[in-house]
C-alpha angles and dihedrals in degrees: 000000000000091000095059091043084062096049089050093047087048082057097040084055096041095056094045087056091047101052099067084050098053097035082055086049096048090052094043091050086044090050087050102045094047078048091048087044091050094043095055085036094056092035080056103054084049098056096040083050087051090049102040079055090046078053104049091050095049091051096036079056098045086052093047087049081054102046086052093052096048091052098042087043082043089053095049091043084055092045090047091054086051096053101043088055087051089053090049093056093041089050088049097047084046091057096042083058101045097036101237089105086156084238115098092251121073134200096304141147122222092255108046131112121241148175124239111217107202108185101205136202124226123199132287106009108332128123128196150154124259107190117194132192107215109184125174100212088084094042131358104172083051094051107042080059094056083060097056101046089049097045097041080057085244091151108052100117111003121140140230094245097166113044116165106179102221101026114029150005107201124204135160118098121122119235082220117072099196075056098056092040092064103043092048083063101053106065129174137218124264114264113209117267105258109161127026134269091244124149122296086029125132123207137160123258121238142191093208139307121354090000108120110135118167097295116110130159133204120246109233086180141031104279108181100159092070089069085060096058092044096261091157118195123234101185147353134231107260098175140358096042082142082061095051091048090052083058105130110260108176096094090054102172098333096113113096109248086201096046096051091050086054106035101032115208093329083079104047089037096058091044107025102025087156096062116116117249140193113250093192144320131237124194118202135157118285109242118269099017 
């Protein structure tokens, strides 16, 4: 009994030596560990800092790289411009000098002669040329007509309203009539009749003197009485005078002169759709000017 008091009041001793020891070593590991925890913290915050830096100058690379790209990429897109507005004048100055300037005028002076190609629908699914001479030693003031309207695209889609096998093919309204309405209103002054109203002619419709608008009409016959009353004419058929006698007759003077001049080709298209058209008319220099 006494033996194993002892040996209970020897523990008891020993743990209360032994309590002081291991409190002190619990404080000390926490101390550590808080110090460990602050360390890597701090070594933490230094090495984020080092690689947010890394970071920033990457990105702040990659931006000035960029930068640098937009701007190069900037400069080309600016030189291309340039150039393509370059090309564009260079490719303007090469059709003015070639003729095929893509508008309805070539490279002509304004008193030059030229021919008129008027490329001309047939019912009900034909296509040909129709080539005219226009020279302006038999009518100037004809002539110089015939420019404007041409180069103005008056043509385009106008139709042959008046066609007399035998005698005439009329052409010259315009499908517009806020067109029409403006041209009728600009007439010019007779020219002297200087050639002949044979076949293959063109000359310009009138109502009487000074009257000529933008309507001509080309001669299938000789019609030498037409000199006689001051039909001038402006221009002769070079080429494609097949074309011009295919010319779709059925319809002869039945079209409304007014009502087309009101109403345009939704008239004409509704109640002559068989009539032929201009599709469109190119002016370009006669040969040896």
């Amino acid at each position: 009994m006494s033996s194993r008091k002892q040996m209970s009041r020897n523990g008891d001793s020993q743990l209360s030596l032994t309590r002081p020891t291991f409190t002190v070593a619990v404080i000390v590991g926490c101390m550590l560990a808080v110090w460990l925890i602050a360390w890597g913290y701090m070594l933490g915050r230094i090495q984020t800092g080092q690689t947010a830096k890394r970071i920033g100058l990457t990105v702040a690379g990659k931006i000035q790289g960029l930068a640098h790209i937009a701007d190069d990429t900037a400069h080309k897109t600016i030189q291309n411009v340039k150039n393509g507005l370059q090309t564009i004048h260079l490719s303007n100055e090469h059709r003015e000098n070639d003729g095929s300037d893509g508008s309805r005028a070539a490279s002509l002076n304004a008193t030059d002669d030229f021919i008129v190609d008027l490329d001309v629908h047939r019912y009900p699914n034909q296509r040909g040329v129709v080539s005219i001479l226009f020279k302006r030693a038999w009518a100037p003031l004809g002539v110089d007509r015939v420019r404007e309207l041409v180069t103005s695209g008056f043509f385009d889609g106008v139709h042959f309203h008046r066609v007399l096998r035998g005698f005439i093919a009329q052409f010259g309204i315009s499908g517009d009539p806020a067109v029409s309405s403006k041209w009728t209103k600009l007439p010019i002054k007779d020219d002297p009749v200087v050639e002949s109203n044979r076949r293959g002619m063109v000359t310009f419709a009138m109502a009487g003197k000074h009257s000529r608008t933008t309507q001509l009409f080309i001669n299938y016959a000789n019609n030498l009485f037409l000199d006689k009353q001051g039909f001038s004419p402006v221009g002769k058929v070079v080429a494609g005078m097949d074309v011009v006698d295919g010319i779709y007759a059925g319809h002869k003077e039945k079209p409304n002169q007014g009502l087309i001049q009101a109403k345009g080709n939704k008239y004409l298209e509704a109640e002559f759709p068989e009539l032929s058209y201009i599709i469109s008319a190119t002016l370009k220099p006669a040969p040896n000017r």
